[in-house]
N, C-alpha and C positions, 0 to 999 in steps of 0.2 A: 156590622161587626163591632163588637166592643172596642174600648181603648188602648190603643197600646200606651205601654211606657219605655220605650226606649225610641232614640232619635237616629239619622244615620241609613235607615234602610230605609228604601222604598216599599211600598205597598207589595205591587210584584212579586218582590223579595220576603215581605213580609207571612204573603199569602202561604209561599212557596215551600217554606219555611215551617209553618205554622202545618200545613199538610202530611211534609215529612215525619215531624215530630211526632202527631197524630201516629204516624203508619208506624212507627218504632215503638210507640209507647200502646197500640196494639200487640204485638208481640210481646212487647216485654210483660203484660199483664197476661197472655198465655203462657208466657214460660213459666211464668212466679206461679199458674197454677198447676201447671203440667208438675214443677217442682211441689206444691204441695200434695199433688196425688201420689205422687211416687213416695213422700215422706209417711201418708198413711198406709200405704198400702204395702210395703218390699218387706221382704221376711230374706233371713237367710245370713251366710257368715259374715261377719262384718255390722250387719246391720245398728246396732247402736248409733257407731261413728258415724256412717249416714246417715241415718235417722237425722241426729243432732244435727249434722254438717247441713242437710236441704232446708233446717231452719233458718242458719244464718245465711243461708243462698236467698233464700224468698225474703229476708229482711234486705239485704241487699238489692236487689231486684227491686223493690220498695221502692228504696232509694232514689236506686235510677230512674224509676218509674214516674214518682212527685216530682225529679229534676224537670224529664221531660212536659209533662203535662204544667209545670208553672210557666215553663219558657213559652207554651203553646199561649198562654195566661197574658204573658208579657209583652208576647209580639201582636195583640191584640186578636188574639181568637179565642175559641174553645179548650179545653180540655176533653177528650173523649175517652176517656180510661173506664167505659165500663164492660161489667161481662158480653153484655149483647155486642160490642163493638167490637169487642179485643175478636169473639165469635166468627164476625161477620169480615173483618178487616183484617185480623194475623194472616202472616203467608205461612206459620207455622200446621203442619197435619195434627189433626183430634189428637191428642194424647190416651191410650190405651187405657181402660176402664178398670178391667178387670187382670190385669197382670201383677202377678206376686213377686218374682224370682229377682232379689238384688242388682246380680248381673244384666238382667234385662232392661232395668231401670239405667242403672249406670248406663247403659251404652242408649238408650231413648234419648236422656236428659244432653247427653254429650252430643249426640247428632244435635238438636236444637236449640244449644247453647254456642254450637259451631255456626251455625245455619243466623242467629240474631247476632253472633260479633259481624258474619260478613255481613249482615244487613246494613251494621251499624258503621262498618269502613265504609261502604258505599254512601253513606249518608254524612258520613264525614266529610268526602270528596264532594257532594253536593253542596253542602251548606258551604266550603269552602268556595269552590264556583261563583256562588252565589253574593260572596262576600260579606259573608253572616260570620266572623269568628265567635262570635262568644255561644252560639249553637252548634258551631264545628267543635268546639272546645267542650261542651256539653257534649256531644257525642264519643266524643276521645273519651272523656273519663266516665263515662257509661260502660264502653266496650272493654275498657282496659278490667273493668269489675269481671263482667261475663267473660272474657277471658279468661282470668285469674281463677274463675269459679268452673269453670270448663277443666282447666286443668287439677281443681280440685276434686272432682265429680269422677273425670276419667280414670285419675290416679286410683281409683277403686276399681277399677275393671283389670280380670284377671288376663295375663302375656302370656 
């Protein structure tokens, strides 16, 4: 195992940790694509705003994504943020290929934007357990995005 750089956790802990991260920063490189297929692919009323809006979603997503995979970095493991893993390791279902219809999109992206905040509360409580704050704290301001972006995404779907 490579170096860590921080002091304070045990190995265990570290491992433990270093796993989690792994398994959230699988999803979250599925959502950030699931989010770009929906951005090429959706036609329909509305469409611009979305369009534009799943950009700044997947930049965000980004985000959280490099958070997690440096923290994996720091606590002396791996980063595993690629397509074959996010593949192989999301708990997130295939995102649909061939779907045009706005509407359908919005309510895809919002199911799996709901489905990676609960992942990400659950990994909150973990790393918390654990006695990992500044990973628990990295998970907080991960979910609080994908939430934010959940209810930016849903607010498109027609009541």
């Amino acid at each position: 195992m490579p170096e860590a750089f921080v002091s304070g956790l045990d190995d265990q802990t570290r491992h433990k940790m270093i796993d989690l991260l792994n398994a959230r920063l699988a999803d979250t490189v599925a959502l950030t694509l699931a989010v770009k297929q929906a951005h090429w692919n959706l036609k329909g009323p509305g469409y611009i705003g979305v369009h534009e809006l799943l950009d700044e979603v997947a930049d965000r997503l980004r985000e959280g994504a490099d958070l997690m995979a440096e923290r994996a970095v720091i606590l002396g493991g791996h980063a595993k943020g690629t397509v074959e893993e996010a593949a192989e390791k999301s708990t997130l279902a295939p995102y649909p290929l061939e779907m045009t219809p706005l509407e359908n999109h919005v309510a895809a992206l919002k199911e799996r934007f709901l489905a990676v905040g609960e992942a990400l509360r659950k990994a909150i409580d973990e790393a918390s357990e654990a006695g990992d704050a500044d990973t628990e704290d990295l998970f907080t301001e991960v979910s609080r995005a994908v939430d934010k972006d959940a209810w930016f995404i849903g607010s498109n779907a027609e009541v």
